[in-house]
PDB file of N, CA, C and O in Angstrom:
ATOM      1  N   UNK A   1       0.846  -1.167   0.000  1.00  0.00           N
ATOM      2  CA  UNK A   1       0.000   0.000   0.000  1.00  0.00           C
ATOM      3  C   UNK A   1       0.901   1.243   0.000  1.00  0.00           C
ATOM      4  O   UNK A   1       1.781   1.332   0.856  1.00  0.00           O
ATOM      5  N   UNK A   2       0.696   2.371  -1.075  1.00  0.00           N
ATOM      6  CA  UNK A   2       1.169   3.216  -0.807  1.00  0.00           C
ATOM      7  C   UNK A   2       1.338   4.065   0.416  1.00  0.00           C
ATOM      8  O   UNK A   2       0.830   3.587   1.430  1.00  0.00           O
ATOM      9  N   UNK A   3       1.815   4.977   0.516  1.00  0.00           N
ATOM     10  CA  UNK A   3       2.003   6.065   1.696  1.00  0.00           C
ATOM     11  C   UNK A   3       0.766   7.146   1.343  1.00  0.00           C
ATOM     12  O   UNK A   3       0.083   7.589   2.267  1.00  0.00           O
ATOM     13  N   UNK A   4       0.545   7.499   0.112  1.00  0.00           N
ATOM     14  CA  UNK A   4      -0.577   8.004   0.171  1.00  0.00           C
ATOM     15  C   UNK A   4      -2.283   7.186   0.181  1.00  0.00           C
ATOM     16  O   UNK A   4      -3.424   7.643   0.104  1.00  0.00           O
ATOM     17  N   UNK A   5      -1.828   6.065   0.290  1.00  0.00           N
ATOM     18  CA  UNK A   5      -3.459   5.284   0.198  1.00  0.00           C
ATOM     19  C   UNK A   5      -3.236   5.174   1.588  1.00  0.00           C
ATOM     20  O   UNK A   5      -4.309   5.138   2.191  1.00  0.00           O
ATOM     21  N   UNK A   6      -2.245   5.107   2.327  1.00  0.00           N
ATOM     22  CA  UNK A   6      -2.383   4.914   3.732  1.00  0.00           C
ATOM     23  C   UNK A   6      -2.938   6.506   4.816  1.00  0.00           C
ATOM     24  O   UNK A   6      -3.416   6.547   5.949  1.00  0.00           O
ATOM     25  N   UNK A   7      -2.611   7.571   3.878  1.00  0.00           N
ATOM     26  CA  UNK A   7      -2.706   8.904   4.682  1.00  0.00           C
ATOM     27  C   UNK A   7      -4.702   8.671   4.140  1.00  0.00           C
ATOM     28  O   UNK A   7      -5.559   8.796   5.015  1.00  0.00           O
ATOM     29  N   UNK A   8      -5.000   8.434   3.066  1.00  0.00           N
ATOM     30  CA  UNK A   8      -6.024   8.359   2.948  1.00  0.00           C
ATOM     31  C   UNK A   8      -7.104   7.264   4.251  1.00  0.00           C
ATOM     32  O   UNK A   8      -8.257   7.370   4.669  1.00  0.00           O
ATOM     33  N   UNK A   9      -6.145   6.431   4.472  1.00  0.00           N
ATOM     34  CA  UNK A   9      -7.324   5.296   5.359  1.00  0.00           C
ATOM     35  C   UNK A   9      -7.055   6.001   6.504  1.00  0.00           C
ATOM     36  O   UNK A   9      -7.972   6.188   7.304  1.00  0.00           O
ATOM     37  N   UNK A  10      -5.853   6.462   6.741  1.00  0.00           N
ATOM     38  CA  UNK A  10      -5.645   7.170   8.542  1.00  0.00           C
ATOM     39  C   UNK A  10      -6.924   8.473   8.639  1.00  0.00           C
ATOM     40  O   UNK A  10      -7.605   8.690   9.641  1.00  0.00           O
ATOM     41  N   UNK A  11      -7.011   9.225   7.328  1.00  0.00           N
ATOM     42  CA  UNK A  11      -8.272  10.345   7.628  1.00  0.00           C
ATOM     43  C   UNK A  11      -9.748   9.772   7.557  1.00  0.00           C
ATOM     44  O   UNK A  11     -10.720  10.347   8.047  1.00  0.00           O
ATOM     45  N   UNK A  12      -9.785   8.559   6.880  1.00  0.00           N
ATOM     46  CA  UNK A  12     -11.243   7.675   7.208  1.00  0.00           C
ATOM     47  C   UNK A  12     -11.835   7.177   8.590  1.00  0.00           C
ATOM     48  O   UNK A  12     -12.918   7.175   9.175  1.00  0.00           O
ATOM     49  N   UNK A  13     -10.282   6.677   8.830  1.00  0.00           N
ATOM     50  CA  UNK A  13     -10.326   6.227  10.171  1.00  0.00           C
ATOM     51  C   UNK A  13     -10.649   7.695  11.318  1.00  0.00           C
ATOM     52  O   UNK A  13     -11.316   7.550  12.343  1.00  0.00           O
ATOM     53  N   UNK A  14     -10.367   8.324  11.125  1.00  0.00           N
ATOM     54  CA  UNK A  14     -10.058   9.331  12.305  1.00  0.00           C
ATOM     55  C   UNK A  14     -11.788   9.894  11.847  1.00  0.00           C
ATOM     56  O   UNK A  14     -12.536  10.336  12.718  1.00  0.00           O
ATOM     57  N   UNK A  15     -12.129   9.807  10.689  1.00  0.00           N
ATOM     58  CA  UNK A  15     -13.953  10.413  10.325  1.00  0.00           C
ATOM     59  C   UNK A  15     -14.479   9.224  11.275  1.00  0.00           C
ATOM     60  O   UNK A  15     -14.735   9.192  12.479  1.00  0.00           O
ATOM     61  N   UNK A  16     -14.541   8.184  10.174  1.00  0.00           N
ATOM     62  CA  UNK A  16     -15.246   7.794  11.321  1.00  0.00           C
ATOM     63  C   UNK A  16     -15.311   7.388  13.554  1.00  0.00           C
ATOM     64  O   UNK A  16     -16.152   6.876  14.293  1.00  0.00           O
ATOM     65  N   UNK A  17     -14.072   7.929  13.739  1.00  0.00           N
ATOM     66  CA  UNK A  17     -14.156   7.673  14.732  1.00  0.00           C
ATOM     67  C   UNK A  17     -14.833   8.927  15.365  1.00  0.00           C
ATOM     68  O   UNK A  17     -15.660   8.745  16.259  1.00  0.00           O
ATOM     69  N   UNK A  18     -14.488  10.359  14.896  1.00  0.00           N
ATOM     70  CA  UNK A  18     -15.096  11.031  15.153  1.00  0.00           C
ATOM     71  C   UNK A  18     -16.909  10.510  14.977  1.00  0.00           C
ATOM     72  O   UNK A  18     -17.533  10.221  15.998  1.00  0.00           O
ATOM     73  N   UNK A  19     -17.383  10.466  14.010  1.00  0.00           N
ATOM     74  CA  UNK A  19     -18.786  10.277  14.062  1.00  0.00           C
ATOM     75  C   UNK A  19     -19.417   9.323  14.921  1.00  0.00           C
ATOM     76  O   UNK A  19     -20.627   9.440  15.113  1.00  0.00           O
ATOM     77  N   UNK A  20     -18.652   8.211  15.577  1.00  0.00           N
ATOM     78  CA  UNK A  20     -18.840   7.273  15.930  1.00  0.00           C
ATOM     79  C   UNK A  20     -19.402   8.079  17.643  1.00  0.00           C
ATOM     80  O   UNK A  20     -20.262   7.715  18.445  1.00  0.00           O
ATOM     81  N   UNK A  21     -18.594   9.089  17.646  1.00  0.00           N
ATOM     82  CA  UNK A  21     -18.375   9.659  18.913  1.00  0.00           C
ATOM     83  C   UNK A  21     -19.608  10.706  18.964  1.00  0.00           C
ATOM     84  O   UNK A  21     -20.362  10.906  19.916  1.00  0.00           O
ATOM     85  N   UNK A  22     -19.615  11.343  17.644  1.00  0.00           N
ATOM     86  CA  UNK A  22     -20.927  12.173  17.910  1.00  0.00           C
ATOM     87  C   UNK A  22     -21.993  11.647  18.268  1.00  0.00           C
ATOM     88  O   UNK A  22     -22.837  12.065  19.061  1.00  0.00           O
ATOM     89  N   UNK A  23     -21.936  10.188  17.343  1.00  0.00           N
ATOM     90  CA  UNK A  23     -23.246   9.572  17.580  1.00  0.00           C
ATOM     91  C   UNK A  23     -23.879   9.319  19.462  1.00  0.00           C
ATOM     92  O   UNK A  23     -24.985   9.520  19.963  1.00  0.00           O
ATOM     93  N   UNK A  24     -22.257   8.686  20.196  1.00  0.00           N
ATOM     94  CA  UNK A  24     -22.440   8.798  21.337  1.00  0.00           C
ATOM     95  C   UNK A  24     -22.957  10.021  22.308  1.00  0.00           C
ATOM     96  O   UNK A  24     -23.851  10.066  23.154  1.00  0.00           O
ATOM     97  N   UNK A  25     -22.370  10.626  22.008  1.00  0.00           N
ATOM     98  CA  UNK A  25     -23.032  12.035  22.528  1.00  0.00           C
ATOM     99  C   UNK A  25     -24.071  12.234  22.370  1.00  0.00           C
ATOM    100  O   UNK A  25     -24.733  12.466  23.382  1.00  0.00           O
ATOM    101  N   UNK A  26     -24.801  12.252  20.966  1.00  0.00           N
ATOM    102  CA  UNK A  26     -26.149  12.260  20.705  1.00  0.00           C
ATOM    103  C   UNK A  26     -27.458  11.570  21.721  1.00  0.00           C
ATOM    104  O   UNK A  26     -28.612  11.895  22.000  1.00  0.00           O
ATOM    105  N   UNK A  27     -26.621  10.558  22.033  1.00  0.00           N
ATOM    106  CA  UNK A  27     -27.428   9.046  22.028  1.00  0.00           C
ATOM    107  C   UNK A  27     -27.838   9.683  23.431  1.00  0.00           C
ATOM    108  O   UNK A  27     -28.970   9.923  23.850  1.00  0.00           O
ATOM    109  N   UNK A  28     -26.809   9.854  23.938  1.00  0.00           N
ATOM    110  CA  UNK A  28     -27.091  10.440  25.507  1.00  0.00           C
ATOM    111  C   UNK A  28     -27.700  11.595  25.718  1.00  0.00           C
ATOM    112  O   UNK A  28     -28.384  11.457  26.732  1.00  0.00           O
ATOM    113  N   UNK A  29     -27.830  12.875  25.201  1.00  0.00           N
ATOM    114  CA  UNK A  29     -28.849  13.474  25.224  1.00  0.00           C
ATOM    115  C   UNK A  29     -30.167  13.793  24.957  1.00  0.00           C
ATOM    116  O   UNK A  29     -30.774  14.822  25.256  1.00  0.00           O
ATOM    117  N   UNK A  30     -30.773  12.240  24.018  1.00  0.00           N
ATOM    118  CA  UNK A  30     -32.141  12.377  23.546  1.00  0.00           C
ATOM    119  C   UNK A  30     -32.461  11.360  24.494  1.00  0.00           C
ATOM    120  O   UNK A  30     -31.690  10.651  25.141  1.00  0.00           O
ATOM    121  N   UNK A  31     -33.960  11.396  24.483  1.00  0.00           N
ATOM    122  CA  UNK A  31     -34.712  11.337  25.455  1.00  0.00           C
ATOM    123  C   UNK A  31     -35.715  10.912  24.947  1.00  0.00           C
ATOM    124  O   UNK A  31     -36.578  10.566  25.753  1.00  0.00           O
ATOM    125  N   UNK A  32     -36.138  10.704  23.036  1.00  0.00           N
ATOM    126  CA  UNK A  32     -37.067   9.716  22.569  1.00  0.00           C
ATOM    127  C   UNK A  32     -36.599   8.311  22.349  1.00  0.00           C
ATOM    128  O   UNK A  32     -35.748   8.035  21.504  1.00  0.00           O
ATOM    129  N   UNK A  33     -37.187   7.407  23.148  1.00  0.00           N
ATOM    130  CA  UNK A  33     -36.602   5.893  22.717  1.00  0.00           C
ATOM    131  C   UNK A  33     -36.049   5.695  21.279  1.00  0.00           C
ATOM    132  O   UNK A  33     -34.882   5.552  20.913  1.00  0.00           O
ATOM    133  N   UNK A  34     -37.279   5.727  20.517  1.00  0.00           N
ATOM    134  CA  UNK A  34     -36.732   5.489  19.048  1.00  0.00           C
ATOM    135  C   UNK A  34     -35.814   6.111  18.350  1.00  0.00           C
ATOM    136  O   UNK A  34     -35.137   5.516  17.511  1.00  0.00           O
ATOM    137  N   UNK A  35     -35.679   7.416  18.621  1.00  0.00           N
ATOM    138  CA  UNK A  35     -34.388   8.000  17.825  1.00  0.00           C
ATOM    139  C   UNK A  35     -32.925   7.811  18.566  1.00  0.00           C
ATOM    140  O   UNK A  35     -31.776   7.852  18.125  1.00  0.00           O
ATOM    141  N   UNK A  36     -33.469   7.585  19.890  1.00  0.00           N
ATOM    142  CA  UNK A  36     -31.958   7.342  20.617  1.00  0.00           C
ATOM    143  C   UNK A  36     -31.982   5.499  20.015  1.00  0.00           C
ATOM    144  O   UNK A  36     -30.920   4.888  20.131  1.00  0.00           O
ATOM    145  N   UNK A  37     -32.701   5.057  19.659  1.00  0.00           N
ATOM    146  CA  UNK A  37     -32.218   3.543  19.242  1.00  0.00           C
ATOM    147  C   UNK A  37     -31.185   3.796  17.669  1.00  0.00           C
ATOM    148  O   UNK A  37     -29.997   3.562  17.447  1.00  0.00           O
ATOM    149  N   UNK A  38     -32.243   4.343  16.836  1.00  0.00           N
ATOM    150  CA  UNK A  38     -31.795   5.131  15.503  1.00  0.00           C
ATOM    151  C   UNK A  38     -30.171   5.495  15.329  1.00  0.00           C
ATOM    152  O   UNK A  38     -29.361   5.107  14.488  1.00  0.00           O
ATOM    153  N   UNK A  39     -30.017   6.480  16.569  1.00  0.00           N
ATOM    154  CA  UNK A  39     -28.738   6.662  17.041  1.00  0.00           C
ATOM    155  C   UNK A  39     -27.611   5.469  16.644  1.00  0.00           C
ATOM    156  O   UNK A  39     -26.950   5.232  15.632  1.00  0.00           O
ATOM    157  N   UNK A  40     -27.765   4.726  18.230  1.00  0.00           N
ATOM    158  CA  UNK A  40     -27.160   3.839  18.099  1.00  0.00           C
ATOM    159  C   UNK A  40     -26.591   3.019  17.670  1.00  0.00           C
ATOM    160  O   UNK A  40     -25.526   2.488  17.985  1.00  0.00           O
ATOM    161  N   UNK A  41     -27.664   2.776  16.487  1.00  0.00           N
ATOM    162  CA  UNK A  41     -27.500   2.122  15.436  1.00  0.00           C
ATOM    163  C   UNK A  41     -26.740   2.787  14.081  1.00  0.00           C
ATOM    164  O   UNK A  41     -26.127   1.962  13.404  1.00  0.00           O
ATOM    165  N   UNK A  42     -26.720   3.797  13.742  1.00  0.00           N
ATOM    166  CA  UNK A  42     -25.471   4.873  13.215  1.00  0.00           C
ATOM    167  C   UNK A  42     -23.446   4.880  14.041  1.00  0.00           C
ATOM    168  O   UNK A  42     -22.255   5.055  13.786  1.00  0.00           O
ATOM    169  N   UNK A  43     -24.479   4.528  15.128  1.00  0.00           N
ATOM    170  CA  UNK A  43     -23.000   4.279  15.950  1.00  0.00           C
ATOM    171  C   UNK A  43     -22.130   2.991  15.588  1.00  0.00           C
ATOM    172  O   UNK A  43     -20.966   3.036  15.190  1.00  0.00           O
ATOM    173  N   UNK A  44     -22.766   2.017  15.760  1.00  0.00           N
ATOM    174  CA  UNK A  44     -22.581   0.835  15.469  1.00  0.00           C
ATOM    175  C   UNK A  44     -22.277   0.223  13.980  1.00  0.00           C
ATOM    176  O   UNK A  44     -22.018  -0.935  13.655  1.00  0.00           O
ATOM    177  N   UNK A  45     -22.409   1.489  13.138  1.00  0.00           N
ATOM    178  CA  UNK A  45     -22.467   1.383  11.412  1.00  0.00           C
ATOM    179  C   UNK A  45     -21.519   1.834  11.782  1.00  0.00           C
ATOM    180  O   UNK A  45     -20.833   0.849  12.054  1.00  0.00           O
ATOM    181  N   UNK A  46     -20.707   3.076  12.095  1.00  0.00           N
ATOM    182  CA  UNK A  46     -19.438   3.813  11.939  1.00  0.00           C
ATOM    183  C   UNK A  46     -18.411   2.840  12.186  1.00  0.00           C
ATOM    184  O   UNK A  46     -17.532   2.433  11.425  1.00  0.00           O
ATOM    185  N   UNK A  47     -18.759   2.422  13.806  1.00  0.00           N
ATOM    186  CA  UNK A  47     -17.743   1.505  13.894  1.00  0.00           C
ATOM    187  C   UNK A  47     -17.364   0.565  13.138  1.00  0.00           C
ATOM    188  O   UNK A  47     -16.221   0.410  12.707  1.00  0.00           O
ATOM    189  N   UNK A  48     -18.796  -0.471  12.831  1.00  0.00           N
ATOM    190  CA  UNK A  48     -18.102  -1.457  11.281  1.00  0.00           C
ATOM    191  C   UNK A  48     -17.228  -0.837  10.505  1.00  0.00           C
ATOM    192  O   UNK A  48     -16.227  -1.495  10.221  1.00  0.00           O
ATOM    193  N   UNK A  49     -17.354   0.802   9.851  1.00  0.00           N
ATOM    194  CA  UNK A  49     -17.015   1.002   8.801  1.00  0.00           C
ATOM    195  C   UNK A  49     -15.394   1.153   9.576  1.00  0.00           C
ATOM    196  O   UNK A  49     -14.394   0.627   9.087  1.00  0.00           O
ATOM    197  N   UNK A  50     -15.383   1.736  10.489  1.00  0.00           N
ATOM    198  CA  UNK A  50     -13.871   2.213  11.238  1.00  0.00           C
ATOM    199  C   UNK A  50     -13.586   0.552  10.874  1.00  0.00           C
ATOM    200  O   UNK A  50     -13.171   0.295   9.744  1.00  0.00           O
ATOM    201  N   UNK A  51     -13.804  -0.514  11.804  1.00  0.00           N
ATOM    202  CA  UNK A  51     -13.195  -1.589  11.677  1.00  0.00           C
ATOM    203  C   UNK A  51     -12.971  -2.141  10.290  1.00  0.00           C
ATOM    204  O   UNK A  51     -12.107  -3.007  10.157  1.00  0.00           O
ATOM    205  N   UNK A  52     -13.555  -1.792   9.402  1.00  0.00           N
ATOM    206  CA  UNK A  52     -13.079  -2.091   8.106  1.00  0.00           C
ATOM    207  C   UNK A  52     -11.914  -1.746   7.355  1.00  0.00           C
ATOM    208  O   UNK A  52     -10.962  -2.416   6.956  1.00  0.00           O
ATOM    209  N   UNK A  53     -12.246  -0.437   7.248  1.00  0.00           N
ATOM    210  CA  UNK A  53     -11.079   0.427   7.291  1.00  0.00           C
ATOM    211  C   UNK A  53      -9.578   0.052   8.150  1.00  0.00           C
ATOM    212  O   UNK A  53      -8.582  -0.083   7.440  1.00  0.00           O
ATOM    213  N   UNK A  54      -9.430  -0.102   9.552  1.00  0.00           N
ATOM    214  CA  UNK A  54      -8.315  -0.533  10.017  1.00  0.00           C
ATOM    215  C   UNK A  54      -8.140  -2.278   9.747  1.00  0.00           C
ATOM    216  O   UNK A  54      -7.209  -2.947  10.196  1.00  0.00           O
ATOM    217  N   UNK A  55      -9.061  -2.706   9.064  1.00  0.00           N
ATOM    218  CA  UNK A  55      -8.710  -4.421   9.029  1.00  0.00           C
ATOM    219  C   UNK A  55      -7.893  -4.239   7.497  1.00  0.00           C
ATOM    220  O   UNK A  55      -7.375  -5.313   7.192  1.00  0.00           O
ATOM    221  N   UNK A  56      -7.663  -3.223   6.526  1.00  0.00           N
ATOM    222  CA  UNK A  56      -7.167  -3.003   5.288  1.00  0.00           C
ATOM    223  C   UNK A  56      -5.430  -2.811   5.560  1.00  0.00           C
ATOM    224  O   UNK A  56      -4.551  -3.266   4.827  1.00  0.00           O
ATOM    225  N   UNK A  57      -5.248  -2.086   6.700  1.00  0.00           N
ATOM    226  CA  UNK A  57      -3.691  -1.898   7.085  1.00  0.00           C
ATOM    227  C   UNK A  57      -2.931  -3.126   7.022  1.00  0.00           C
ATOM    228  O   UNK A  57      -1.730  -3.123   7.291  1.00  0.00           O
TER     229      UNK A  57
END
């Protein structure tokens, strides 16, 4: 893998970890069941995608 396909997966990685994190935050300040499930479940997509992403290194 190049050095630049790798600067590319390190800024995927670092998106989605960020989002992964918003999602957490989110999750904890709503207060409707269903959208805090909704949430979660965005959370749990990021992470796949993060773990995908670092299973390519």
């Amino acid at each position: 893998m190049s050095p630049k396909e790798l600067d590319y997966i390190e800024d995927a990685l670092g998106h989605e970890k960020f989002l992964k994190t918003q999602c957490q935050e989110a999750a904890k300040n709503l207060q409707d069941e269903n959208l805090k499930a909704q949430v979660r479940e965005m959370e749990q997509k990021h992470q796949q995608i993060f773990d995908n992403f670092y299973n390519l290194v």
